[in-house]
Backbone as JSON, one array per atom type, in Angstrom:
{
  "sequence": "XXXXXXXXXXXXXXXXXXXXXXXXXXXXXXXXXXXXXXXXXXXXXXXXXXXXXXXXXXXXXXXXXXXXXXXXXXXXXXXXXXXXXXXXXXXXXXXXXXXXXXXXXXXXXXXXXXXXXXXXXXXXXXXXXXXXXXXXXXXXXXXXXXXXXXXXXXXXXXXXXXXXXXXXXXXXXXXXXXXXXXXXXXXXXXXXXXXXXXXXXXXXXXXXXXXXXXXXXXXXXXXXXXXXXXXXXXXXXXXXXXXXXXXXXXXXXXXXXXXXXXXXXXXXXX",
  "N": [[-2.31, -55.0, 82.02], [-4.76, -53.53, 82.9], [-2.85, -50.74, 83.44], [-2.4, -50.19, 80.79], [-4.68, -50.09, 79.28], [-5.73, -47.75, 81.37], [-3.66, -45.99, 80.07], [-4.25, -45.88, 77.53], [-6.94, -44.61, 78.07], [-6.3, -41.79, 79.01], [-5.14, -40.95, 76.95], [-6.91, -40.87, 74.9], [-8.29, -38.6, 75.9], [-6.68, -36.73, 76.19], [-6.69, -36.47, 73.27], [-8.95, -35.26, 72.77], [-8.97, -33.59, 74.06], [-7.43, -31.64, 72.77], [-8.86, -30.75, 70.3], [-8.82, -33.01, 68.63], [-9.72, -34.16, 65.19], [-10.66, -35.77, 64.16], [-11.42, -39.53, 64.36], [-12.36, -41.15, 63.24], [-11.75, -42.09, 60.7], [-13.4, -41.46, 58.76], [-13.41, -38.96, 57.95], [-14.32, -35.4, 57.47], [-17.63, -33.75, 58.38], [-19.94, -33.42, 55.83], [-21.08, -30.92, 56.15], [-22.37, -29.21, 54.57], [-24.43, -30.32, 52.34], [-26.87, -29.81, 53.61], [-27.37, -27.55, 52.68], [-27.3, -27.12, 50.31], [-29.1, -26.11, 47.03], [-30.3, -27.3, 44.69], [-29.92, -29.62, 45.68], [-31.78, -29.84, 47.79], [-34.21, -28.82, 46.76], [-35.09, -31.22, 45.81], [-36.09, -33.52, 48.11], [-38.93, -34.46, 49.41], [-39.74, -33.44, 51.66], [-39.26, -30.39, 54.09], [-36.67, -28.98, 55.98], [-33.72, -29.1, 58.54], [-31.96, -31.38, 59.3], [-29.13, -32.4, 61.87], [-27.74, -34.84, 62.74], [-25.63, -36.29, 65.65], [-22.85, -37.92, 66.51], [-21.43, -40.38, 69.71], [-19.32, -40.29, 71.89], [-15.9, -38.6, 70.86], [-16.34, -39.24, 68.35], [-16.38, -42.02, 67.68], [-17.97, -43.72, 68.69], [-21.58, -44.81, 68.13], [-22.36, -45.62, 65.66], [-24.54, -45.86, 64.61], [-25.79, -43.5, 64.36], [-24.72, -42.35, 61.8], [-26.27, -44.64, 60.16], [-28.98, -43.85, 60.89], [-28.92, -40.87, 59.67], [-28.9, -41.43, 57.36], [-31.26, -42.48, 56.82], [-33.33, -40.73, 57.57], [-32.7, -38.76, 55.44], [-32.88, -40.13, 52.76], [-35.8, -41.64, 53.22], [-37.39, -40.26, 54.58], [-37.22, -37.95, 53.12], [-35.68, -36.07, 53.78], [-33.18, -33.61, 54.26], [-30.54, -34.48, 55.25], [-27.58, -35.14, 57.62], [-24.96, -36.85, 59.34], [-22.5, -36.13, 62.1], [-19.33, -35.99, 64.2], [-19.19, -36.22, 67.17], [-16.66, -34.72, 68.2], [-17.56, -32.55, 66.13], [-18.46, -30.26, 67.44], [-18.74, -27.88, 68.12], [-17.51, -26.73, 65.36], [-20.05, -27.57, 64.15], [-22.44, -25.92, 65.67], [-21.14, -23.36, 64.56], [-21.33, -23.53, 61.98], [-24.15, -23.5, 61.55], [-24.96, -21.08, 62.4], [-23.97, -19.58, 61.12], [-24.95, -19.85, 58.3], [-27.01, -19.35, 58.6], [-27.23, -16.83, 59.16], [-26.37, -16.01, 56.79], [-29.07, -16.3, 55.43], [-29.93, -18.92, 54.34], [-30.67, -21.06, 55.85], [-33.35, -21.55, 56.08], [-35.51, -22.86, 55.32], [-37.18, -24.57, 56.6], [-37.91, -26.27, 59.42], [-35.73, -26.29, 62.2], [-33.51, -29.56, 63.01], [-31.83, -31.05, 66.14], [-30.16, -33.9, 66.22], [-28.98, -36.61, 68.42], [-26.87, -38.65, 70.4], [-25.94, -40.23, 73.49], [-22.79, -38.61, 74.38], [-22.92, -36.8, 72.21], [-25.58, -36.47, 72.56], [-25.63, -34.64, 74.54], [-23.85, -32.67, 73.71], [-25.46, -31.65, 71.51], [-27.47, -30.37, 73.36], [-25.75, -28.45, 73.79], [-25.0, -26.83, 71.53], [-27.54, -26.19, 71.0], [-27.54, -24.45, 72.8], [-25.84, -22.04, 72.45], [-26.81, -21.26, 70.04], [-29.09, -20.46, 70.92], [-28.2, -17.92, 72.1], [-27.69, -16.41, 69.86], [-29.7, -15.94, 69.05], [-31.09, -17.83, 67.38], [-34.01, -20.33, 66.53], [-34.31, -23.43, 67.77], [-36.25, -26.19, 66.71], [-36.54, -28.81, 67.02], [-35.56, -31.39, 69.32], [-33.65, -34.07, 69.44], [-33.09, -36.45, 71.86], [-30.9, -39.41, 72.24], [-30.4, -41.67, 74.91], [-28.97, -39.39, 76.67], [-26.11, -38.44, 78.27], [-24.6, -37.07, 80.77], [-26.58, -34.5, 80.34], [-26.59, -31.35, 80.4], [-29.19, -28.82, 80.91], [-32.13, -27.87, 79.41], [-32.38, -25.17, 77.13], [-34.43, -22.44, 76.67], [-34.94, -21.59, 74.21], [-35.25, -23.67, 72.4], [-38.2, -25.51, 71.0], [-39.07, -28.51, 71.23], [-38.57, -30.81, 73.14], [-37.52, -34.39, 72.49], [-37.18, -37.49, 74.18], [-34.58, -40.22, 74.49], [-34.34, -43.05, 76.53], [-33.1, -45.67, 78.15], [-32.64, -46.8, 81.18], [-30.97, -48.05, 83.52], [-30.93, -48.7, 86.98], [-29.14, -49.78, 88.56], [-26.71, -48.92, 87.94], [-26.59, -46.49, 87.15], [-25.88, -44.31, 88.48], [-23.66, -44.28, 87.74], [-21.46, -41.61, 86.04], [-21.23, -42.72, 82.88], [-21.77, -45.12, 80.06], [-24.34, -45.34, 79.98], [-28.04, -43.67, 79.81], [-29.82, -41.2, 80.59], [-33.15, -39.13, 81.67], [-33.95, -36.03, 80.0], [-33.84, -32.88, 81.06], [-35.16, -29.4, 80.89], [-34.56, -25.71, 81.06], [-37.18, -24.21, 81.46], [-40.54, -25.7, 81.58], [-42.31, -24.42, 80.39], [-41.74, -22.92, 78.4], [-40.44, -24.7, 76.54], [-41.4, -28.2, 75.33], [-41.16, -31.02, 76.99], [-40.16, -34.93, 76.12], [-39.84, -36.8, 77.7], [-38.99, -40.62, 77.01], [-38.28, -43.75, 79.06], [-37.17, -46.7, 77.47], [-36.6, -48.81, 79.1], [-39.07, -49.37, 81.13], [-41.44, -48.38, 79.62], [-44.15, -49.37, 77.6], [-43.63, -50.65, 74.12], [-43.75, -51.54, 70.62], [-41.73, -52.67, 69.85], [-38.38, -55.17, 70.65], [-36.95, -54.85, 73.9], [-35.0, -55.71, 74.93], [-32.4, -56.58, 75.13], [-31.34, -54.04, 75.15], [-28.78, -51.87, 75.28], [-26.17, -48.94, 76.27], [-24.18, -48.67, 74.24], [-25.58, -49.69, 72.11], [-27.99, -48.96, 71.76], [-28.34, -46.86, 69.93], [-28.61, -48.37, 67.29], [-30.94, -49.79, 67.05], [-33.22, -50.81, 65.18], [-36.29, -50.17, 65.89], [-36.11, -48.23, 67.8], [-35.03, -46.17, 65.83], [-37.57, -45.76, 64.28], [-38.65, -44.41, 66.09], [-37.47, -42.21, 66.41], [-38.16, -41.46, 63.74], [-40.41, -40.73, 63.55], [-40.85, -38.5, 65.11], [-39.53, -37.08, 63.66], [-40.96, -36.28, 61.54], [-43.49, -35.4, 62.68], [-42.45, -32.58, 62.64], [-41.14, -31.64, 60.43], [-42.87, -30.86, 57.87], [-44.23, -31.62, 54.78], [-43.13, -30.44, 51.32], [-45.0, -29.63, 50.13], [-47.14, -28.35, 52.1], [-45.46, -26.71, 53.61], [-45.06, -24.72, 51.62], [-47.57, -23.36, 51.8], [-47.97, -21.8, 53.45], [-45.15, -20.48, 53.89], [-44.47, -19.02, 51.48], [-42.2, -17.51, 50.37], [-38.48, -17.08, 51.55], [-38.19, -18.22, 48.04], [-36.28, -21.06, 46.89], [-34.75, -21.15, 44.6], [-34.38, -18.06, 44.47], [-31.85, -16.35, 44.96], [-31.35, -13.37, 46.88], [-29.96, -10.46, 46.31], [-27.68, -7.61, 46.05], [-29.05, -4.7, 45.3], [-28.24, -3.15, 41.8], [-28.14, 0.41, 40.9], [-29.95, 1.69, 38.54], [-28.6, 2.75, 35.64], [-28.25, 5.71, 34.04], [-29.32, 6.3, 30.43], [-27.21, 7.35, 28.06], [-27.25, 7.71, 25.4], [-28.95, 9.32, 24.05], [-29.82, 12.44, 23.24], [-30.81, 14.67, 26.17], [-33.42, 17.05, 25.25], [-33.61, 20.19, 26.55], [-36.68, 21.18, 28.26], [-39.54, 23.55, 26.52], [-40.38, 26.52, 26.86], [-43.88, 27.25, 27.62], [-46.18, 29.51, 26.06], [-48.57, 31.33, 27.8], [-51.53, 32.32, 26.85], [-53.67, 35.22, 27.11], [-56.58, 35.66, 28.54], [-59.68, 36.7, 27.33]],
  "CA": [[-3.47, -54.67, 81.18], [-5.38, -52.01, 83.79], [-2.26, -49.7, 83.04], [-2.47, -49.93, 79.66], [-6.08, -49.43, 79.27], [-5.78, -46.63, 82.0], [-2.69, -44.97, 79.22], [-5.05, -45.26, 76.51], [-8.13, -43.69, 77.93], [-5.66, -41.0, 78.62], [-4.24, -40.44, 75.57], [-7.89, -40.53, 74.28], [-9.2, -37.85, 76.49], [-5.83, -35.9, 75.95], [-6.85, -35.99, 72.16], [-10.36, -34.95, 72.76], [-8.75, -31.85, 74.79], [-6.62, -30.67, 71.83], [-9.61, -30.74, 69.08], [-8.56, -33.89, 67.24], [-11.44, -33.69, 64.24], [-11.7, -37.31, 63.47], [-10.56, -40.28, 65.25], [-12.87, -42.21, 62.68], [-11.24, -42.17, 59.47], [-14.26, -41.11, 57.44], [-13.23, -37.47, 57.34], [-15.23, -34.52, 58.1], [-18.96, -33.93, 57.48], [-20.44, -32.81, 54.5], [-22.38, -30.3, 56.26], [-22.63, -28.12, 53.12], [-25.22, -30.8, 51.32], [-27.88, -29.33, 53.74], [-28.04, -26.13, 51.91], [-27.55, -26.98, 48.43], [-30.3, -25.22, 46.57], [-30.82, -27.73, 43.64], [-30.64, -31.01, 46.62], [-32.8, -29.45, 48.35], [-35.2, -28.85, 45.79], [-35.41, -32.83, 45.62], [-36.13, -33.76, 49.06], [-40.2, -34.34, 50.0], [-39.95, -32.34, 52.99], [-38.55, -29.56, 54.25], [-36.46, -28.55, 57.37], [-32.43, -29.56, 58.48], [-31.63, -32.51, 60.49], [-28.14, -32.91, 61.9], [-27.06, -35.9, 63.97], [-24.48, -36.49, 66.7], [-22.17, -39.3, 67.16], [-20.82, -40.09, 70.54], [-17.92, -39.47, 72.32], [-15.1, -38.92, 69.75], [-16.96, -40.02, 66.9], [-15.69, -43.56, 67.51], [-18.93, -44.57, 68.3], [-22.3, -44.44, 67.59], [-22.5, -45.58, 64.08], [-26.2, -45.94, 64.25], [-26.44, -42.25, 63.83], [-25.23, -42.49, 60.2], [-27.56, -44.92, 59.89], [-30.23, -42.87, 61.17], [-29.13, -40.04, 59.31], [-29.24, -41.67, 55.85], [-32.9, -42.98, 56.39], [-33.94, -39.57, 57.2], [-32.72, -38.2, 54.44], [-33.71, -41.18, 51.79], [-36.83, -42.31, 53.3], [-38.27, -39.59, 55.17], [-37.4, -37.22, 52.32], [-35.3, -34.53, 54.94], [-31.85, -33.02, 54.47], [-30.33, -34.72, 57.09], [-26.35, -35.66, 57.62], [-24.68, -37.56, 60.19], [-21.48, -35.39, 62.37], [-19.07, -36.59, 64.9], [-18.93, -35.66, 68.32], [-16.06, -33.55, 68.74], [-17.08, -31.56, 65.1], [-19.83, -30.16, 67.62], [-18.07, -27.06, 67.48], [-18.15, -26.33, 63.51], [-21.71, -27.27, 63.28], [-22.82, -24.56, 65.81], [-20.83, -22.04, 63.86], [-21.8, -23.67, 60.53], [-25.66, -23.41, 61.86], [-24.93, -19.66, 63.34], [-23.14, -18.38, 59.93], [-25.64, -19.96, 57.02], [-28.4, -18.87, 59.24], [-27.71, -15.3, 58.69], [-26.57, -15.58, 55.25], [-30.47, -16.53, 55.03], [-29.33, -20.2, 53.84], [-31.4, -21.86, 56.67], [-34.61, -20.8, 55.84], [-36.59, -23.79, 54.06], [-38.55, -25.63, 57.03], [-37.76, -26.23, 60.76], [-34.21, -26.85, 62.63], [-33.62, -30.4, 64.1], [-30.84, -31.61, 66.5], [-30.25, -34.95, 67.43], [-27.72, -36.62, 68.95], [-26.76, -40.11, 70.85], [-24.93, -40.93, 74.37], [-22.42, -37.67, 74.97], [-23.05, -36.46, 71.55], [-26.33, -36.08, 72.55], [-25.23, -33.41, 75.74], [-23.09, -31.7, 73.38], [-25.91, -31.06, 70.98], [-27.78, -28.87, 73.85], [-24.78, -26.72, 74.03], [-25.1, -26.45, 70.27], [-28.89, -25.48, 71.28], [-27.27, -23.04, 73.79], [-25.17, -21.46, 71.49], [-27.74, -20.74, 69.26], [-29.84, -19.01, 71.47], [-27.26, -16.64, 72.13], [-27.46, -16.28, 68.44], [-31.2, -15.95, 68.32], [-32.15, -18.98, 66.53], [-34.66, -21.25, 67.38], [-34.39, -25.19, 67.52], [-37.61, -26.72, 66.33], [-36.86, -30.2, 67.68], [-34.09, -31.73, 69.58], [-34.09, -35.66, 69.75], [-31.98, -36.9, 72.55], [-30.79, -40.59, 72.85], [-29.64, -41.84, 76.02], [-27.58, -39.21, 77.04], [-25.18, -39.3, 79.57], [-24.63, -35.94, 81.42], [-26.94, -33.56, 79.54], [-27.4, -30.08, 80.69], [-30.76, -27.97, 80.72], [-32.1, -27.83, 77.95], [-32.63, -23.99, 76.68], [-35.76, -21.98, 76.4], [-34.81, -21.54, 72.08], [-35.33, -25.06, 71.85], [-39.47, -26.03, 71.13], [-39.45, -29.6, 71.7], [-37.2, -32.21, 73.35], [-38.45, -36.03, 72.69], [-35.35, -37.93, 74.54], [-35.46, -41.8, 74.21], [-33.13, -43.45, 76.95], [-33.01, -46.86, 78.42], [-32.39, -47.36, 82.51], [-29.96, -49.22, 84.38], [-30.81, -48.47, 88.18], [-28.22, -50.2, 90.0], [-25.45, -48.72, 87.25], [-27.23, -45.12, 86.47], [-24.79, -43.66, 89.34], [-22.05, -43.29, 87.4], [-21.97, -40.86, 84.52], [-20.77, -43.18, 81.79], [-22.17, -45.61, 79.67], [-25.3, -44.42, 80.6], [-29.2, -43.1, 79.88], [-30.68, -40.6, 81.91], [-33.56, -37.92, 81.29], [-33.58, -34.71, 79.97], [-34.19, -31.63, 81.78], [-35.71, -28.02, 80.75], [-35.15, -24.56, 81.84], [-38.68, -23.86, 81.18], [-41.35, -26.31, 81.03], [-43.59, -23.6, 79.8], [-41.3, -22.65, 76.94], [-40.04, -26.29, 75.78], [-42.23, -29.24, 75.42], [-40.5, -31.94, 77.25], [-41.19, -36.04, 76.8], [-39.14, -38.21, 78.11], [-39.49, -42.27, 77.0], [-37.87, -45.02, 79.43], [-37.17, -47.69, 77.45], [-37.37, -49.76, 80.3], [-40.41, -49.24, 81.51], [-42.5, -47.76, 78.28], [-44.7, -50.47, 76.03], [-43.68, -50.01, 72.63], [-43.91, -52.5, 69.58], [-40.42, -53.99, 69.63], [-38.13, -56.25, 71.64], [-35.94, -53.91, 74.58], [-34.66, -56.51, 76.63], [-30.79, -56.13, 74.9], [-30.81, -52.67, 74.66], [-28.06, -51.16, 75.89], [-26.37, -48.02, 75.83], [-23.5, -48.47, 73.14], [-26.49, -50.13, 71.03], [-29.34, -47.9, 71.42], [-28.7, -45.77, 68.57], [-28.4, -48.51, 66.17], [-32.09, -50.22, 67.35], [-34.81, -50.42, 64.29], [-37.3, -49.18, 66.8], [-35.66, -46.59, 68.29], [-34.89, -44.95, 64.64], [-38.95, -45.49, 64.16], [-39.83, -43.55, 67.15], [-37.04, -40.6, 66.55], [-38.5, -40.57, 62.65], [-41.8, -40.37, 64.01], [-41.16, -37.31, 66.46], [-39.08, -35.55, 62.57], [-41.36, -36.17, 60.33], [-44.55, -34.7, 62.94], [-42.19, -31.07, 62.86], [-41.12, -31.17, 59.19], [-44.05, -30.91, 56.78], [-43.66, -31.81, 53.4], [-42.99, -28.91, 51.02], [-46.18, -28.49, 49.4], [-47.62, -27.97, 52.76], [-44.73, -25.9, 53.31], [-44.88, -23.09, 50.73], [-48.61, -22.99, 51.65], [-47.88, -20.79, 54.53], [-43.95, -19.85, 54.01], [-44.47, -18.74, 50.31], [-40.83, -17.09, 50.89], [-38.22, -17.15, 49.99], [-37.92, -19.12, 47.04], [-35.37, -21.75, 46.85], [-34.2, -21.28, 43.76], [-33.61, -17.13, 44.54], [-30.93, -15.62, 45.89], [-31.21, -11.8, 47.23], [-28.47, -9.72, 45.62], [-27.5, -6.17, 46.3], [-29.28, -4.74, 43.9], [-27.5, -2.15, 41.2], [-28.78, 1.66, 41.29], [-29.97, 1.89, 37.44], [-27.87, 3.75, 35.13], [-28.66, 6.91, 33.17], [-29.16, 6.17, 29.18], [-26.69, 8.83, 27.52], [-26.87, 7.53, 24.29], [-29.77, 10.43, 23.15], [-29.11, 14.12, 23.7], [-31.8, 15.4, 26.33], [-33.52, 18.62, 24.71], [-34.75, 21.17, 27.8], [-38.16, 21.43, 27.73], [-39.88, 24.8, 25.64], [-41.29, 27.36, 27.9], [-45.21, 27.14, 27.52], [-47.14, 30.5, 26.6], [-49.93, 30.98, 28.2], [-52.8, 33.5, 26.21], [-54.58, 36.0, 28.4], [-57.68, 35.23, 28.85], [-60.02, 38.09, 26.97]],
  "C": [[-4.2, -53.44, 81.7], [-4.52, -50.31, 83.13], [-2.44, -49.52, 81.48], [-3.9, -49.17, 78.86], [-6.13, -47.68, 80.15], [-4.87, -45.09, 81.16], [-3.89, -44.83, 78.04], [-6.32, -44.32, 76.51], [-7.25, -42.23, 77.92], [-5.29, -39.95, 77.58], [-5.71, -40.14, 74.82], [-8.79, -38.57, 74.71], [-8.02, -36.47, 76.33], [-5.93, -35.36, 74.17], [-8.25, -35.23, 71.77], [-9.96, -33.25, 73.57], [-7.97, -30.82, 73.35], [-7.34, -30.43, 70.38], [-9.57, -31.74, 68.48], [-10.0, -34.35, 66.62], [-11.53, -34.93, 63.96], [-10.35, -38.5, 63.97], [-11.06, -41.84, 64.14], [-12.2, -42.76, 61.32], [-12.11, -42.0, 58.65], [-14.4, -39.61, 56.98], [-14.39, -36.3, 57.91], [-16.47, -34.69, 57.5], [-19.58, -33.33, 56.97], [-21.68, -31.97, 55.24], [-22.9, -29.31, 55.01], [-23.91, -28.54, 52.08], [-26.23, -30.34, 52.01], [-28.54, -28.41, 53.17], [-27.71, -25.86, 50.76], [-29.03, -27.1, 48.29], [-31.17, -26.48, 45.75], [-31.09, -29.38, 44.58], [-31.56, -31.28, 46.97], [-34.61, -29.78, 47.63], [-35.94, -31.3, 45.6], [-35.93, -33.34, 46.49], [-38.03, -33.77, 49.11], [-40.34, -33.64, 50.71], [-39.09, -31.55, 53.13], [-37.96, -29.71, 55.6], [-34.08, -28.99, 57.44], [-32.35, -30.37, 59.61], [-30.08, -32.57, 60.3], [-28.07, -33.62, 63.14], [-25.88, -35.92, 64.21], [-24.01, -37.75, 66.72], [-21.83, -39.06, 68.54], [-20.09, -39.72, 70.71], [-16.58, -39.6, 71.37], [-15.24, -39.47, 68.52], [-17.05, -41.56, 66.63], [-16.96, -44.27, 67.79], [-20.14, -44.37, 68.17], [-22.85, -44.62, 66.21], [-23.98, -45.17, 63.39], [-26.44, -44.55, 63.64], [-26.19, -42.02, 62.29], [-26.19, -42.89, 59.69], [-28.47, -43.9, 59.73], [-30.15, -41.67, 60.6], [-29.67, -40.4, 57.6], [-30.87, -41.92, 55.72], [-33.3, -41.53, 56.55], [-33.57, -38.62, 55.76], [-33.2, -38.73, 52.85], [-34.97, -41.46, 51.93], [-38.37, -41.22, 53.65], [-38.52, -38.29, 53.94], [-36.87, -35.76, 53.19], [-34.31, -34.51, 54.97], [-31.41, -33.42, 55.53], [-28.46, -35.21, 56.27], [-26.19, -35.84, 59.08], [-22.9, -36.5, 60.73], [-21.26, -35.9, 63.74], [-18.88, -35.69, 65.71], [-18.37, -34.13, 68.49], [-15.94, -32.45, 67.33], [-18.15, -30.79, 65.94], [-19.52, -28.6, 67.85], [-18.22, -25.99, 66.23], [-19.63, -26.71, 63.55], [-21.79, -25.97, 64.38], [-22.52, -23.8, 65.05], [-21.18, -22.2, 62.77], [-23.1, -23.11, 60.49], [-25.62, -21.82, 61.64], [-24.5, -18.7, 61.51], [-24.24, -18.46, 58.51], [-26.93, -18.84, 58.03], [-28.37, -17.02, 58.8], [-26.86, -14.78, 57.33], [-27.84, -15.78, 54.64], [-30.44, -18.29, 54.37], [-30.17, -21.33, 54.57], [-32.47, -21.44, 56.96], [-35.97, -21.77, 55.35], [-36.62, -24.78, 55.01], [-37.56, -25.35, 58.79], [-36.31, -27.32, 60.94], [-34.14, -27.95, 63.38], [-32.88, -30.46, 64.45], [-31.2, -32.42, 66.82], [-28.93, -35.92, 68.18], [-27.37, -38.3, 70.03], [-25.28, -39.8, 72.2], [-24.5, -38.83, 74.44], [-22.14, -36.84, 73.4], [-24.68, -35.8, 71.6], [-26.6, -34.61, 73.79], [-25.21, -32.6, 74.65], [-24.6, -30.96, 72.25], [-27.44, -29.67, 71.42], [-27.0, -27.99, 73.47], [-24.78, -26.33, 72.65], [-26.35, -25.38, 70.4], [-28.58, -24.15, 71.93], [-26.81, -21.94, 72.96], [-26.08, -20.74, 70.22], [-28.89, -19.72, 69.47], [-29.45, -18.23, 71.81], [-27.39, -16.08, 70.57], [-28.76, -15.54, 68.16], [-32.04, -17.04, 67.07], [-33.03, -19.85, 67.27], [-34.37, -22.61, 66.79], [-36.07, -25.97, 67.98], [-37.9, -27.94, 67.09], [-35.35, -30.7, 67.92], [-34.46, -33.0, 69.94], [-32.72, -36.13, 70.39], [-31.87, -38.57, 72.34], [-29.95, -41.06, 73.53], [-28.15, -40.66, 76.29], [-26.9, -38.83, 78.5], [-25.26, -38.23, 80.54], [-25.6, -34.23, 80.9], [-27.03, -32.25, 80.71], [-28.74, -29.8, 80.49], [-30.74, -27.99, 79.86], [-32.77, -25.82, 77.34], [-34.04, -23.24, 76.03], [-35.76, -21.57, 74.85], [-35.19, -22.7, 71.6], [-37.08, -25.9, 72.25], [-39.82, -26.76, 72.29], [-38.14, -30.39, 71.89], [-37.77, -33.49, 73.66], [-36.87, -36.77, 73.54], [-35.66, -39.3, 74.99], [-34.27, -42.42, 75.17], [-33.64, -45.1, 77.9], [-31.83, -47.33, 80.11], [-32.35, -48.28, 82.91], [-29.68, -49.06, 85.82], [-29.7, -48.76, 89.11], [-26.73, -49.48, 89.5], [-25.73, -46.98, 86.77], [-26.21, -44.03, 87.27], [-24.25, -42.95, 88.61], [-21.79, -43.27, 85.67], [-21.19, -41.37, 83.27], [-21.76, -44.58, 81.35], [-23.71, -46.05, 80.19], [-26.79, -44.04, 79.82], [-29.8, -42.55, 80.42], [-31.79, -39.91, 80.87], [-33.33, -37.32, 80.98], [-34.25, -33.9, 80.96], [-34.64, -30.37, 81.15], [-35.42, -26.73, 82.01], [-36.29, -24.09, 82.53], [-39.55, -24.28, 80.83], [-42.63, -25.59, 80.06], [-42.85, -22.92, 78.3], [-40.95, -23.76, 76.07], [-40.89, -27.37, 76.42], [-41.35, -30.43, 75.96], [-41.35, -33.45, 76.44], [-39.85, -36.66, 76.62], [-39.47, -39.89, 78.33], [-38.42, -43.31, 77.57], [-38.01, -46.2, 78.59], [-37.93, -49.34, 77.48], [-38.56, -50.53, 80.41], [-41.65, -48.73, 80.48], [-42.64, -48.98, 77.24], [-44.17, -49.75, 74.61], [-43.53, -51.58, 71.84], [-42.5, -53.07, 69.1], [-39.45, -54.78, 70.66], [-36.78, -54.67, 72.05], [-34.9, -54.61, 75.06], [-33.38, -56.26, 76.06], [-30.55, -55.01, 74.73], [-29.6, -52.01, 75.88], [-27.43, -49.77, 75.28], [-25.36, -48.1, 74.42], [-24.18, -49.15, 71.87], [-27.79, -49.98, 70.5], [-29.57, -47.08, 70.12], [-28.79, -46.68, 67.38], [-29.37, -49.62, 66.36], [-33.2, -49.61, 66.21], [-35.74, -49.17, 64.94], [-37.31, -47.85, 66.98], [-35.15, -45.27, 67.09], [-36.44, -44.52, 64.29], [-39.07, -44.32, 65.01], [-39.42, -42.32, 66.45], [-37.7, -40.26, 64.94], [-39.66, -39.92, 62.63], [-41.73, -38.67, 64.04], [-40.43, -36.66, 64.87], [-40.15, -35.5, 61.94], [-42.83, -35.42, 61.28], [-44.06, -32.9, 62.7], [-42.1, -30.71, 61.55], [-41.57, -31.52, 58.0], [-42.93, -31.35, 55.59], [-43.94, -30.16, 52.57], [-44.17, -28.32, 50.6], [-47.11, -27.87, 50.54], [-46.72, -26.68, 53.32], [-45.01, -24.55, 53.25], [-46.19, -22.58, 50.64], [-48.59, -21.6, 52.94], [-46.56, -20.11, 54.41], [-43.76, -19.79, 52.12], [-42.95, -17.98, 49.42], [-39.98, -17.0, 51.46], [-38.07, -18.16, 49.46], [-36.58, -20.07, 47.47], [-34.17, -21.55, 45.99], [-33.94, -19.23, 43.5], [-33.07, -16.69, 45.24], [-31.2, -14.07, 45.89], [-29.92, -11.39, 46.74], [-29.0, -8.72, 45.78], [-27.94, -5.77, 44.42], [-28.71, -3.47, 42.88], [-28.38, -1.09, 40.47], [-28.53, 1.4, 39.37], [-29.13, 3.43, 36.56], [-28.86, 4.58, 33.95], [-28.58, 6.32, 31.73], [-28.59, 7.77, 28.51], [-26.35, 8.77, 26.1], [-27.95, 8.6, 22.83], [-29.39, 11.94, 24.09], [-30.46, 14.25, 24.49], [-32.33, 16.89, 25.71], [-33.8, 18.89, 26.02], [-35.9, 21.52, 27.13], [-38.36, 23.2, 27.06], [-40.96, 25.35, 26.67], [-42.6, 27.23, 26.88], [-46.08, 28.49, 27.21], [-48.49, 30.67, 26.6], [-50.96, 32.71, 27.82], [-53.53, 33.92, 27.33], [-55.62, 35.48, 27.9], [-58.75, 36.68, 28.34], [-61.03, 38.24, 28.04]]
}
């Protein structure tokens, strides 16, 4: 049994090296419904939320969850993306962004377990880019990196296991910051932090899919992304519903003959 288990992580971690895009069977993710024009238009609030599954997409479900309520309840473009697509979204993010496409409210990442690492390096990646990330909502993740001076705010919700925190798997730690003076940290233990629902089973492959813990992270979207009419009170542009087009140098009307004008004479003056 050991060997067998020991061939399959293998073979898992050998498919995680060669790109394999979906281990889940639900196909890739519709990142494209963030920046439909006429969706959009429907939505209460403004801004783009994309969530992280864990490692290999395989788990994590909660974050669908959690993406559908934000986008039904909270009224916020949001979709749910697995792990190893973490990849295509950067470049998806990086390419609408400067077709002007990501323009209508503030950028969230969030992300769960080692989906929630990867969606720094998304953050990283972006600030090479020059974008900024409005709000990044970690949960429990496992090995995160710094978190990047492009990136506001980082709320990061994780749930400590002292005698088991060692070793970097199945796991909750802190986040970290480059720059406390450029990114707002807060880091919430679980654990140790009162909050209004029951912790005591939380663990990490069941954190993301905790009532509570979707409360807090809708909390921390819905304080960054206004609703629209508050919105378009300050970002009056651009429109939603126009697109910029190259615009075409007006043509000459040659359908009347110009006359040349008639010299003018001008009477002396007695």
């Amino acid at each position: 049994m050991t060997r067998f288990l020991a061939a399959a992580f293998c073979l898992l971690v050998a498919l995680s090296s060669i790109g394999c895009s979906d281990l889940t069977g639900r196909g890739p993710a519709h990142l494209d419904r963030t920046i439909d024009v006429k969706a959009r238009e429907q939505h209460e609030r403004v801004g783009y939320v994309y969530c992280m599954r864990g490692w290999l997409g395989i788990f994590s479900e909660g974050m669908d969850a959690l993406a559908n309520k934000i986008d039904t309840k909270l009224g916020i473009p949001a979709v749910s993306v697995a792990d190893e697509e973490w990849i295509k979204l950067r470049e998806f993010i990086v390419d609408q962004h400067n077709k002007g496409l990501i323009n209508d409210g503030p950028l969230v990442l969030l992300g769960h377990s080692y989906g929630a690492d990867d969606q720094i390096r998304v953050a990283k990646y972006l600030q090479e880019n020059n974008i900024t990330v409005d709000l990044l909502v970690l949960i429990d993740p496992v090995t995160p990196p710094d978190v990047p001076t492009n990136v506001k705010r980082v709320y990061c919700l994780y749930y400590s296991h002292p005698l088991t925190d060692w070793y970097p798997a199945w796991r909750g730690i802190p986040a970290t910051v480059i720059d406390a003076k450029k990114t707002l940290l807060e880091n919430t233990d679980l654990r140790t932090t009162k909050v209004d629902f029951d912790t005591t089973n939380i663990n990490h492959p069941t954190i993301d899919k905790v009532e509570g813990v979707h409360d807090l992270c809708m909390k921390e979207i819905e304080k960054t992304c206004p609703t629209r009419a508050v919105w378009v009170q300050t970002h009056p542009t651009p429109s939603l519903s126009t697109h910029v087009t190259q615009a075409t140098p007006a043509q000459a009307d040659t359908s009347k003959t110009i006359q040349p004008a008639q010299p003018v004479s001008v009477r002396p003056a007695n």
